[in-house]
mmCIF file of the N, C-alpha and C atoms, coordinates in Angstrom:
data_MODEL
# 
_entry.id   MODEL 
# 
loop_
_atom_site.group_PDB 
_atom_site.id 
_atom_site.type_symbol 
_atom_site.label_atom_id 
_atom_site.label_alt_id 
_atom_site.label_comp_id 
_atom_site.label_asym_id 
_atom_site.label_entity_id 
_atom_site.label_seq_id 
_atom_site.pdbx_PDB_ins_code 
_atom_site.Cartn_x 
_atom_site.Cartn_y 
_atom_site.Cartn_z 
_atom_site.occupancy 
_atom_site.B_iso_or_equiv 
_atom_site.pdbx_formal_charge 
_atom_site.auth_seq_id 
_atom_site.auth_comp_id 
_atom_site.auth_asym_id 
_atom_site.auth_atom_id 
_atom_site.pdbx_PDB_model_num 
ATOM 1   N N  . UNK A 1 1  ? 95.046  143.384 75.211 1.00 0.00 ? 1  UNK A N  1 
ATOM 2   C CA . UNK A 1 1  ? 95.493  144.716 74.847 1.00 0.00 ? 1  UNK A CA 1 
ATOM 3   C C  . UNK A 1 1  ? 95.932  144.712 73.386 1.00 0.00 ? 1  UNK A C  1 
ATOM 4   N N  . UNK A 1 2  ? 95.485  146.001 72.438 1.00 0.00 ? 2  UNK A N  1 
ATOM 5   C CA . UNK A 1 2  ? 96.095  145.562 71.302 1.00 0.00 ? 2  UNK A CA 1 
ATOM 6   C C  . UNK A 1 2  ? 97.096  146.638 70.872 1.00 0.00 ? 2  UNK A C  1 
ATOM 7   N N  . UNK A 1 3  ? 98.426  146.288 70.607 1.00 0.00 ? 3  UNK A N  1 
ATOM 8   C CA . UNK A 1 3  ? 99.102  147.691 70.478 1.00 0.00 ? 3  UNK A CA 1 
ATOM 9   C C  . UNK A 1 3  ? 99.671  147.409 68.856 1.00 0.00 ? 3  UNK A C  1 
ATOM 10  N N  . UNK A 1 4  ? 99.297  148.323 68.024 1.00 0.00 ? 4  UNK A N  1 
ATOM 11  C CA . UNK A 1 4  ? 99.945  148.683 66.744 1.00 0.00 ? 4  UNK A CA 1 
ATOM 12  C C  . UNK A 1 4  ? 101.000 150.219 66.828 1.00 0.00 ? 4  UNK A C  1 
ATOM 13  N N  . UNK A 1 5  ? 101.709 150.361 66.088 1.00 0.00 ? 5  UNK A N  1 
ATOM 14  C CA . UNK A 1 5  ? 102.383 151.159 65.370 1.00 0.00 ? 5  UNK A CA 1 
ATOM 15  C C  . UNK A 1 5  ? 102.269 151.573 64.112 1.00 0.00 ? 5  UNK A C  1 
ATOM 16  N N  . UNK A 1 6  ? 102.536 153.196 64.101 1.00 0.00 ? 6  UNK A N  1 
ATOM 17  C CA . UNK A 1 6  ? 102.989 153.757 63.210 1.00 0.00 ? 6  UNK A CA 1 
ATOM 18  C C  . UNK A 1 6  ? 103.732 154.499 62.771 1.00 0.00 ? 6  UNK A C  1 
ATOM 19  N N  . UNK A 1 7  ? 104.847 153.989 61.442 1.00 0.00 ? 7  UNK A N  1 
ATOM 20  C CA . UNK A 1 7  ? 106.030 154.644 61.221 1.00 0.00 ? 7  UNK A CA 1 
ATOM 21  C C  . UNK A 1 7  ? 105.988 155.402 60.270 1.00 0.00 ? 7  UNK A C  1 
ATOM 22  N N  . UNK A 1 8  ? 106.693 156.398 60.720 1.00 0.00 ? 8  UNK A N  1 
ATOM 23  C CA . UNK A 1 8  ? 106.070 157.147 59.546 1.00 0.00 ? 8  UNK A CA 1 
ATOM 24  C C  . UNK A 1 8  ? 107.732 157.993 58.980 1.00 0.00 ? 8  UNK A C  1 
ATOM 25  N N  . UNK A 1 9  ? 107.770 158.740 57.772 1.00 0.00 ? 9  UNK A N  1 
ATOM 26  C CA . UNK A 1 9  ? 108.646 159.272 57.424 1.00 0.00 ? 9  UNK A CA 1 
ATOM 27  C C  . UNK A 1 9  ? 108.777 160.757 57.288 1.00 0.00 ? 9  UNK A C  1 
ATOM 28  N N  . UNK A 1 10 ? 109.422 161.589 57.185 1.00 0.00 ? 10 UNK A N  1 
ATOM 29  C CA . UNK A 1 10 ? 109.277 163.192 57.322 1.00 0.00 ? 10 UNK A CA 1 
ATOM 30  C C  . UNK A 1 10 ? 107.710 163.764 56.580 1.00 0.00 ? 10 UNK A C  1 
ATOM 31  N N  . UNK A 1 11 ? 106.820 163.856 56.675 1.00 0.00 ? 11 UNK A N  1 
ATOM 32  C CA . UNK A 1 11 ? 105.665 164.593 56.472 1.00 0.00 ? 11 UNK A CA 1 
ATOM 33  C C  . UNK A 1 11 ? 105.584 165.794 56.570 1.00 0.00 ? 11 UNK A C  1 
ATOM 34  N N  . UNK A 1 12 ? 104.769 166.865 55.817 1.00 0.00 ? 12 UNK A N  1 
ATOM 35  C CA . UNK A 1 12 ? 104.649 167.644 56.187 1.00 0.00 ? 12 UNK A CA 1 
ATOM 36  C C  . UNK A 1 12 ? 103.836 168.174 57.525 1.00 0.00 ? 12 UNK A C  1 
ATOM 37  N N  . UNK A 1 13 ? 104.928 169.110 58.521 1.00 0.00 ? 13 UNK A N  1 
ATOM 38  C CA . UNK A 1 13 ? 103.823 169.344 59.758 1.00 0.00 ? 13 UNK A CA 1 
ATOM 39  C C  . UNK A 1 13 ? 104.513 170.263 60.071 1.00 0.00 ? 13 UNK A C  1 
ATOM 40  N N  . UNK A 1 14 ? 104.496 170.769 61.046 1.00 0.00 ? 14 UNK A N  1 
ATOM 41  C CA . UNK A 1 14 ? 104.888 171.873 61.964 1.00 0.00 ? 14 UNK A CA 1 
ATOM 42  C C  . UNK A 1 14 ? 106.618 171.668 62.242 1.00 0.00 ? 14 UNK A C  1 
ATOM 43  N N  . UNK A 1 15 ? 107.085 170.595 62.408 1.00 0.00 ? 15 UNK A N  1 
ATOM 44  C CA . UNK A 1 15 ? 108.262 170.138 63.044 1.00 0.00 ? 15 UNK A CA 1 
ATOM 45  C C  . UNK A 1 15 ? 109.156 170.439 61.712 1.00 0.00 ? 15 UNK A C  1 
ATOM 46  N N  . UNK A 1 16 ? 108.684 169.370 60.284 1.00 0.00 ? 16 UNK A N  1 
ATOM 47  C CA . UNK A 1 16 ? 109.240 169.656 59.062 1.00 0.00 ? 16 UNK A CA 1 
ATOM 48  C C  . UNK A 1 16 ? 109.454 171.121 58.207 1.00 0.00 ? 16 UNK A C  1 
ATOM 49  N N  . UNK A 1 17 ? 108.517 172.095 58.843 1.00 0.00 ? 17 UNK A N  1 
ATOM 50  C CA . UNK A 1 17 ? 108.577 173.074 58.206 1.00 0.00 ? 17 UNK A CA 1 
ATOM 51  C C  . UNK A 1 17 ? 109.755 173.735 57.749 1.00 0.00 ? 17 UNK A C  1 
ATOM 52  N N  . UNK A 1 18 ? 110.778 173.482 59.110 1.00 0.00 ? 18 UNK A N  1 
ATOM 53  C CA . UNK A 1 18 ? 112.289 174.250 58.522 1.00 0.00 ? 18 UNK A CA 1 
ATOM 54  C C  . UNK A 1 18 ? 112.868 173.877 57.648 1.00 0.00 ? 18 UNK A C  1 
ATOM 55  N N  . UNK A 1 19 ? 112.207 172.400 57.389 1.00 0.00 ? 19 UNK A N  1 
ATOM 56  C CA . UNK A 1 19 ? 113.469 171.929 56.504 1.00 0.00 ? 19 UNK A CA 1 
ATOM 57  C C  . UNK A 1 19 ? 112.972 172.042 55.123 1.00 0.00 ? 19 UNK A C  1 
ATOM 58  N N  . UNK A 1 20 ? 112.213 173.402 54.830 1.00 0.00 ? 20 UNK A N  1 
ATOM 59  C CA . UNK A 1 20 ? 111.772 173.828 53.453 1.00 0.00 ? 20 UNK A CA 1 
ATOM 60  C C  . UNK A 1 20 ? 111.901 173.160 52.636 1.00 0.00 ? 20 UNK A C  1 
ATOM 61  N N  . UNK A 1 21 ? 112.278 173.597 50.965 1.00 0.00 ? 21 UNK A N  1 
ATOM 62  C CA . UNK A 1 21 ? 112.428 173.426 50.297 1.00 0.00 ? 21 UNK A CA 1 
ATOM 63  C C  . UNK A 1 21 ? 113.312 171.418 50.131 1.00 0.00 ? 21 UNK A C  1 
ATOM 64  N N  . UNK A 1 22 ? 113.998 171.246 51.216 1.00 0.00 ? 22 UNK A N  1 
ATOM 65  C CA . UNK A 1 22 ? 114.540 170.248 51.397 1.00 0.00 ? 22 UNK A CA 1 
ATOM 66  C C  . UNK A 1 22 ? 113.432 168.821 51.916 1.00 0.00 ? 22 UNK A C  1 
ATOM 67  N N  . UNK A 1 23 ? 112.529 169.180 52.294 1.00 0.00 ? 23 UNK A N  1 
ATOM 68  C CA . UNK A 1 23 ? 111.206 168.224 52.399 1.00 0.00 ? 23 UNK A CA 1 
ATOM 69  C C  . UNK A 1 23 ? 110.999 168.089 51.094 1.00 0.00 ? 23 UNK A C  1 
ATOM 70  N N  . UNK A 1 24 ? 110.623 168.609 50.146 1.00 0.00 ? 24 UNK A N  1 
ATOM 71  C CA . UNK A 1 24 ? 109.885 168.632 49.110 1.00 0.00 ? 24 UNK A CA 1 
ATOM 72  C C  . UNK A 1 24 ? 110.856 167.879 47.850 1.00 0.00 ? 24 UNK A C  1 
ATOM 73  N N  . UNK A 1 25 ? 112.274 168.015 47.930 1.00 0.00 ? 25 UNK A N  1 
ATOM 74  C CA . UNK A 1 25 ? 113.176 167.005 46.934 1.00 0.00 ? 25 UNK A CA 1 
ATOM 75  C C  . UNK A 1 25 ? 113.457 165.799 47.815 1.00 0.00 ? 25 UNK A C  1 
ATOM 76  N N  . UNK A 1 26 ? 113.146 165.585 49.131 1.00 0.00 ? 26 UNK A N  1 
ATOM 77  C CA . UNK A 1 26 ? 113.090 164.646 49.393 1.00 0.00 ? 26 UNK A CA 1 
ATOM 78  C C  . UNK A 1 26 ? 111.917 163.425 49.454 1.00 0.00 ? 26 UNK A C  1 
ATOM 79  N N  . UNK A 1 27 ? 111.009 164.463 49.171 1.00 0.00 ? 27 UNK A N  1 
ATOM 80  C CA . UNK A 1 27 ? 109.778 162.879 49.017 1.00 0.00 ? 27 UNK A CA 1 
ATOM 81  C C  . UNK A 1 27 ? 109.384 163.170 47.719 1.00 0.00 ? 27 UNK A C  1 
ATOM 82  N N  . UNK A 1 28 ? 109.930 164.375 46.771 1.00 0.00 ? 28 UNK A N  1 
ATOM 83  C CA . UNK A 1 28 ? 109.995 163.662 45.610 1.00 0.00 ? 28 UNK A CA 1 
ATOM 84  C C  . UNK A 1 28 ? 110.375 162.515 45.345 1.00 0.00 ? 28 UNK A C  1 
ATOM 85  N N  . UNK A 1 29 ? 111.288 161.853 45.891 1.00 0.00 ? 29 UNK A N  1 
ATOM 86  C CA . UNK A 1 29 ? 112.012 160.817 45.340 1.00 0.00 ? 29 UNK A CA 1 
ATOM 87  C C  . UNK A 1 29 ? 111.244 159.385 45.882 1.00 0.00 ? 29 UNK A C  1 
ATOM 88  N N  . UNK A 1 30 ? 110.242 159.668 46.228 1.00 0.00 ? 30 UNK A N  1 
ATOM 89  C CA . UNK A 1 30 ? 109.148 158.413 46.801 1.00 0.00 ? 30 UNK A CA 1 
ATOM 90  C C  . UNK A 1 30 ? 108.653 158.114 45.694 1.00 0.00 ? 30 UNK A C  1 
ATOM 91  N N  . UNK A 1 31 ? 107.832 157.165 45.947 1.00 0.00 ? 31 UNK A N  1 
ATOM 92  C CA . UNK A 1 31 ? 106.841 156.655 45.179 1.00 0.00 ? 31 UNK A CA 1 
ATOM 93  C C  . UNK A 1 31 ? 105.573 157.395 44.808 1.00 0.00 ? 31 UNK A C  1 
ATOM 94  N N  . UNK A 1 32 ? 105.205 157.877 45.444 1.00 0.00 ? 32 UNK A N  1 
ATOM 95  C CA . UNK A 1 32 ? 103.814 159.115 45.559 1.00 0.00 ? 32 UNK A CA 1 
ATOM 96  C C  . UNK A 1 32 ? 104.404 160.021 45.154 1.00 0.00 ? 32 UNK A C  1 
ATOM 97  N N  . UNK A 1 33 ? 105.820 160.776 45.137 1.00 0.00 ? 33 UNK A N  1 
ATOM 98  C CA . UNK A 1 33 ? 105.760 161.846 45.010 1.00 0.00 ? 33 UNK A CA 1 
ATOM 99  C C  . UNK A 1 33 ? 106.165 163.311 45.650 1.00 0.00 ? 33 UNK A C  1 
ATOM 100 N N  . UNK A 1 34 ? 105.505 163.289 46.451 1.00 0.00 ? 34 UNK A N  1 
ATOM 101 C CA . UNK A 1 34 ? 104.896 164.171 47.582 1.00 0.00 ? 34 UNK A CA 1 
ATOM 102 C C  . UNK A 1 34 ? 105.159 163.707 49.066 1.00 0.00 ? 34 UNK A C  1 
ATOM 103 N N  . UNK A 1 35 ? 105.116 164.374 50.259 1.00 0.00 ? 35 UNK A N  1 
ATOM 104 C CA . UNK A 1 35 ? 105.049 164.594 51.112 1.00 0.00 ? 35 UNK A CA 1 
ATOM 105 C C  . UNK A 1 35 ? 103.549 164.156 51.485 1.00 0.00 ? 35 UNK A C  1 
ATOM 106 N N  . UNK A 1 36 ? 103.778 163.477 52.723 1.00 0.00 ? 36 UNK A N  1 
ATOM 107 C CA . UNK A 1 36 ? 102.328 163.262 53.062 1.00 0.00 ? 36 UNK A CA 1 
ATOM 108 C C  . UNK A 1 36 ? 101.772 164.512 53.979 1.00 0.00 ? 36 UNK A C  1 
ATOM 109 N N  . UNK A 1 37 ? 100.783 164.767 53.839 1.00 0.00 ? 37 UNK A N  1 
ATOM 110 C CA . UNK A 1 37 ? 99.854  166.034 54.506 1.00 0.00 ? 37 UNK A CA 1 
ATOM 111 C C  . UNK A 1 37 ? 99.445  165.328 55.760 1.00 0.00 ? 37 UNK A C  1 
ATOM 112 N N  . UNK A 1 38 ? 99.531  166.343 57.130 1.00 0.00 ? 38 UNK A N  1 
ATOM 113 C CA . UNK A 1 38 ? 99.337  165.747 58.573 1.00 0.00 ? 38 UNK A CA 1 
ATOM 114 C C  . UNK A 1 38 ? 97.606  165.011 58.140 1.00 0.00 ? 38 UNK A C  1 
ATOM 115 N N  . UNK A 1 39 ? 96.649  165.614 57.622 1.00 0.00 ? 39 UNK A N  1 
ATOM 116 C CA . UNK A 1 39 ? 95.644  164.812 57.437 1.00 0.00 ? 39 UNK A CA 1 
ATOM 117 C C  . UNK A 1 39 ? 95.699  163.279 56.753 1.00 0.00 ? 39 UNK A C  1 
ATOM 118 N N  . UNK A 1 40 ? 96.500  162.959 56.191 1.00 0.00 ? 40 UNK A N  1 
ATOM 119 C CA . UNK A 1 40 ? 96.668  161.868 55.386 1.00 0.00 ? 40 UNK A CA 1 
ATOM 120 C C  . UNK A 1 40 ? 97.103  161.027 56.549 1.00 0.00 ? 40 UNK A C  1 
ATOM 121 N N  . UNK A 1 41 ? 98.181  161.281 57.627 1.00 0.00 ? 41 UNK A N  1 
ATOM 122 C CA . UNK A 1 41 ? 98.859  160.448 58.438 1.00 0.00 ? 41 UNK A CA 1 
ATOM 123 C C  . UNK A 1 41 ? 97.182  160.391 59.763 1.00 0.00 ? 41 UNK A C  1 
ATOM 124 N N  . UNK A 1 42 ? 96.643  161.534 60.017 1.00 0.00 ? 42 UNK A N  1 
ATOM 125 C CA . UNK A 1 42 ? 95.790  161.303 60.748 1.00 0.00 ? 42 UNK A CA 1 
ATOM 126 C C  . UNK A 1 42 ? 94.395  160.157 60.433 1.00 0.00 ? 42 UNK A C  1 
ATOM 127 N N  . UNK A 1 43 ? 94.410  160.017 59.366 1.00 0.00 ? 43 UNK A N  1 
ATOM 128 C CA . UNK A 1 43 ? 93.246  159.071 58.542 1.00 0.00 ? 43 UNK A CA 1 
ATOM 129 C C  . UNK A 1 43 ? 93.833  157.878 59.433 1.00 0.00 ? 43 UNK A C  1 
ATOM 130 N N  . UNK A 1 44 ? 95.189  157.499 59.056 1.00 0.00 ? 44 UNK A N  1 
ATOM 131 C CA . UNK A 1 44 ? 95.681  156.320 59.065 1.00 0.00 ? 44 UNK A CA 1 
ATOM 132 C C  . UNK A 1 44 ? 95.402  155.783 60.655 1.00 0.00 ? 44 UNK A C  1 
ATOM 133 N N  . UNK A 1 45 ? 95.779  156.862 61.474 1.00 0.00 ? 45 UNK A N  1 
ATOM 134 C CA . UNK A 1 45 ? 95.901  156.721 62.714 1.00 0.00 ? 45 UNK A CA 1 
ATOM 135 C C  . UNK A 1 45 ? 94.585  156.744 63.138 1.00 0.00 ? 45 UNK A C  1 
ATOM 136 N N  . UNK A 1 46 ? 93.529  157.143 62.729 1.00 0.00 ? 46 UNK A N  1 
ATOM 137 C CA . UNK A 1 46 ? 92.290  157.069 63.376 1.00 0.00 ? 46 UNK A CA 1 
ATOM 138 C C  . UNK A 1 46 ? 91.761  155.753 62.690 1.00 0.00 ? 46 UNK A C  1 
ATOM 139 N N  . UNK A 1 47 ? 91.883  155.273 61.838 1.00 0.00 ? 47 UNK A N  1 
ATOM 140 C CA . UNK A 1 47 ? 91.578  153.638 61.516 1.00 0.00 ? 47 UNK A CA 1 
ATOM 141 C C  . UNK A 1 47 ? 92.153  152.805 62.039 1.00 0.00 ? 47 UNK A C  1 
ATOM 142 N N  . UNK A 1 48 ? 93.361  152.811 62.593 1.00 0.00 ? 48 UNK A N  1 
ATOM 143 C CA . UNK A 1 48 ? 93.702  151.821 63.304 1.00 0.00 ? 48 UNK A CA 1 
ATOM 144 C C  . UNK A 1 48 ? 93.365  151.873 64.616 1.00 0.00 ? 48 UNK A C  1 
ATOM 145 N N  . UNK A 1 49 ? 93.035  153.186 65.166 1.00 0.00 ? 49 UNK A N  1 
ATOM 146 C CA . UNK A 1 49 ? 92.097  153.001 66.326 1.00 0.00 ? 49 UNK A CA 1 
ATOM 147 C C  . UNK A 1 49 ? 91.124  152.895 66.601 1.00 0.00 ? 49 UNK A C  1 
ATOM 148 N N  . UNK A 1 50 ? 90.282  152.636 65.231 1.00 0.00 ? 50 UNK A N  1 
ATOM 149 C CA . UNK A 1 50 ? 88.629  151.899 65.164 1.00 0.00 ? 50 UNK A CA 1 
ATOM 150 C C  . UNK A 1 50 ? 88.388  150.831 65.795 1.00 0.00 ? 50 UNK A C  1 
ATOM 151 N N  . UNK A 1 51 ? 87.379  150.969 65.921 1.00 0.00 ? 51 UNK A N  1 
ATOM 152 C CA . UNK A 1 51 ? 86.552  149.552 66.182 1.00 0.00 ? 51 UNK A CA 1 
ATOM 153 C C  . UNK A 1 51 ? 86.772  148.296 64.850 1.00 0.00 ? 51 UNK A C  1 
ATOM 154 N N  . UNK A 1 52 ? 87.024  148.567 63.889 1.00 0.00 ? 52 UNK A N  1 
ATOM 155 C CA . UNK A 1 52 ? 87.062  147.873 62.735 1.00 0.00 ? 52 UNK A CA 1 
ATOM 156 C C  . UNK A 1 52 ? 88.283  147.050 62.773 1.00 0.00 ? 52 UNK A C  1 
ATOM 157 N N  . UNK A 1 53 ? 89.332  147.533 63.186 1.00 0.00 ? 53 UNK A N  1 
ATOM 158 C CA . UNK A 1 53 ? 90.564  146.570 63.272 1.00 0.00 ? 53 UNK A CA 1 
ATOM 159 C C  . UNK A 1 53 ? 90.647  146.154 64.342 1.00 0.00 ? 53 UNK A C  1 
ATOM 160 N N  . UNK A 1 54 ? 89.781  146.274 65.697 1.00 0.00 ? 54 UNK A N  1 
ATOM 161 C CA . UNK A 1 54 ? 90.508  145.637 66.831 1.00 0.00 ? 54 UNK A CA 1 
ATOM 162 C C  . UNK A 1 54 ? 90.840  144.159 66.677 1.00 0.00 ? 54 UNK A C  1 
ATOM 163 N N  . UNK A 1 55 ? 90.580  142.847 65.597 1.00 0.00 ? 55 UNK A N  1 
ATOM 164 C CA . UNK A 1 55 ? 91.536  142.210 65.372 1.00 0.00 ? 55 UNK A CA 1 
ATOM 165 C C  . UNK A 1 55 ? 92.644  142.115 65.122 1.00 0.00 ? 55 UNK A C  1 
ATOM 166 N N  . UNK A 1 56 ? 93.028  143.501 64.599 1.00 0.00 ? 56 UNK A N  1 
ATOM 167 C CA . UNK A 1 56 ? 94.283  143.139 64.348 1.00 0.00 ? 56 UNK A CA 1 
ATOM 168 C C  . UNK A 1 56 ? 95.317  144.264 65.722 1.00 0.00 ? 56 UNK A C  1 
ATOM 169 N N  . UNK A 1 57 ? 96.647  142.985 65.660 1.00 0.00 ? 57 UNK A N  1 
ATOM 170 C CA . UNK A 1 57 ? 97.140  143.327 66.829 1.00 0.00 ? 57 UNK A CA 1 
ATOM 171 C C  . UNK A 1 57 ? 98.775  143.421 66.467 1.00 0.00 ? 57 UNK A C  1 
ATOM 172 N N  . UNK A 1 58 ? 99.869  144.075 66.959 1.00 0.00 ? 58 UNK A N  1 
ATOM 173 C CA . UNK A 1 58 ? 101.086 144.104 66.581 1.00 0.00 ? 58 UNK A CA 1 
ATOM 174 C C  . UNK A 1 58 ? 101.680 144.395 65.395 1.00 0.00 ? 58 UNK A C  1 
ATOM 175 N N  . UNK A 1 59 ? 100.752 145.383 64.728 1.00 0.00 ? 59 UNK A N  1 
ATOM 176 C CA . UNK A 1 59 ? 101.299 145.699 63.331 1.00 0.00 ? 59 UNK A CA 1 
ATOM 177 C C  . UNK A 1 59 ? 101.959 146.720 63.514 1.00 0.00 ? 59 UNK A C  1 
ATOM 178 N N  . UNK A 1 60 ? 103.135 146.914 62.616 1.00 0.00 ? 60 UNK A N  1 
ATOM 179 C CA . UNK A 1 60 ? 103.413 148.021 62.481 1.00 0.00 ? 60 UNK A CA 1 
ATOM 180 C C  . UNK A 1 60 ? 103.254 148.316 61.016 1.00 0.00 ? 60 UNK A C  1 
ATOM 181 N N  . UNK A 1 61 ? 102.860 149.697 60.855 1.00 0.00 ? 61 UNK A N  1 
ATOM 182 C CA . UNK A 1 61 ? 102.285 150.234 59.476 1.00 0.00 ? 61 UNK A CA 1 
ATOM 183 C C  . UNK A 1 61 ? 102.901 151.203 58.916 1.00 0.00 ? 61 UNK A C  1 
ATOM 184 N N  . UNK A 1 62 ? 103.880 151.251 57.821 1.00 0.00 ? 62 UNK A N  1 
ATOM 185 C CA . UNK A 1 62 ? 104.523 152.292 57.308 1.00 0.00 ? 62 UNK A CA 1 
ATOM 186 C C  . UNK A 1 62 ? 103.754 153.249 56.366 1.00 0.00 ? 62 UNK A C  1 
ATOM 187 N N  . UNK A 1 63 ? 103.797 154.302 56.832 1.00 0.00 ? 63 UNK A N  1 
ATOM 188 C CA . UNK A 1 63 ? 103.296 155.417 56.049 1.00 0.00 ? 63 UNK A CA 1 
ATOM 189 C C  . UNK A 1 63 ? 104.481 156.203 55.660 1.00 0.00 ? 63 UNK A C  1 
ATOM 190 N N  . UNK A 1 64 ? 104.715 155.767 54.206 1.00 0.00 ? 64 UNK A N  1 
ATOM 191 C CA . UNK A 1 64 ? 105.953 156.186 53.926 1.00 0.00 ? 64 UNK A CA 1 
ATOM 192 C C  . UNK A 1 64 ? 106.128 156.557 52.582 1.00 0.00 ? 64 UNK A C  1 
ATOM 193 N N  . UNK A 1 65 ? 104.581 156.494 52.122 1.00 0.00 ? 65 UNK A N  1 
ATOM 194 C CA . UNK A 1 65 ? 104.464 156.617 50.378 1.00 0.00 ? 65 UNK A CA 1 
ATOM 195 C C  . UNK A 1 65 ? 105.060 155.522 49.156 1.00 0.00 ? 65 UNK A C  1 
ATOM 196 N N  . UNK A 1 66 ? 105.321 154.697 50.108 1.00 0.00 ? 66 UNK A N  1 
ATOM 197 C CA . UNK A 1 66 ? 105.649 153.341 49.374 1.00 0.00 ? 66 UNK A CA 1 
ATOM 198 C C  . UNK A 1 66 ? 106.660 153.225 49.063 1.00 0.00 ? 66 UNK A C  1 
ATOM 199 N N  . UNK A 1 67 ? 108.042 153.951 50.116 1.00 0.00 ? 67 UNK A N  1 
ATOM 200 C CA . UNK A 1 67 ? 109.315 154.231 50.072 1.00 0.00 ? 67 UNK A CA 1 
ATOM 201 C C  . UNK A 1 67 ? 109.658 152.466 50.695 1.00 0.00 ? 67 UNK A C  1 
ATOM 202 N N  . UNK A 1 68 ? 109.130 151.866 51.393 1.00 0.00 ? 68 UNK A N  1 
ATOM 203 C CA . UNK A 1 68 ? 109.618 150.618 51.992 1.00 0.00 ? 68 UNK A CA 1 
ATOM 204 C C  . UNK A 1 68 ? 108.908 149.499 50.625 1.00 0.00 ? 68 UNK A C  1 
ATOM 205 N N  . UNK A 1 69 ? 107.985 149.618 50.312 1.00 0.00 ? 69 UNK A N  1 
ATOM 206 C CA . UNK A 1 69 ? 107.465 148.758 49.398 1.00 0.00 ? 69 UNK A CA 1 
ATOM 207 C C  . UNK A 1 69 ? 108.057 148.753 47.651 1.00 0.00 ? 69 UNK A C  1 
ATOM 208 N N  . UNK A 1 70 ? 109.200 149.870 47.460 1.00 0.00 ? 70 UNK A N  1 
ATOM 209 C CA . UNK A 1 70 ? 109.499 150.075 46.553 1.00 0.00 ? 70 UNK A CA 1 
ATOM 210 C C  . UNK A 1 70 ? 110.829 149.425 46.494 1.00 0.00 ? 70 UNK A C  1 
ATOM 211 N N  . UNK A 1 71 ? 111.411 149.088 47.401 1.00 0.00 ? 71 UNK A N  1 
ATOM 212 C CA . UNK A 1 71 ? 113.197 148.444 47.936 1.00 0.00 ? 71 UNK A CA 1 
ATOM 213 C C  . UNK A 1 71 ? 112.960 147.165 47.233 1.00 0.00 ? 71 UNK A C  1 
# 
């Protein structure tokens, strides 16, 4: 069985919407910039459920705009 994860940080979607204007100074302060777009997080998630990675097993993958890689 291969189970990965993905973590992800406030994105823009349906759920984030209320938090207006307050999404948008908050991932300013990322690395990217920006807010990730639900398509950007869906890329991610449909590659790791390829056929292409089924080697790899127990990852977890931050989609976070390089908020963890920047610490």
């Amino acid at each position: 069985m291969c189970i990965n994860a993905v973590v992800l940080r406030p994105s823009r979607n349906e759920v984030t919407k209320s938090m207006g204007e307050m999404l948008d100074t908050f991932a300013a302060a990322s690395p990217l910039g920006r807010a990730e777009e639900p398509d950007e997080v869906a890329h991610v998630i449909a590659y790791l459920a390829g056929e292409q990675v089924r080697p790899i097993t127990g990852t977890v993958l931050a989609v976070d705009a390089g908020c963890v890689s920047a610490l």
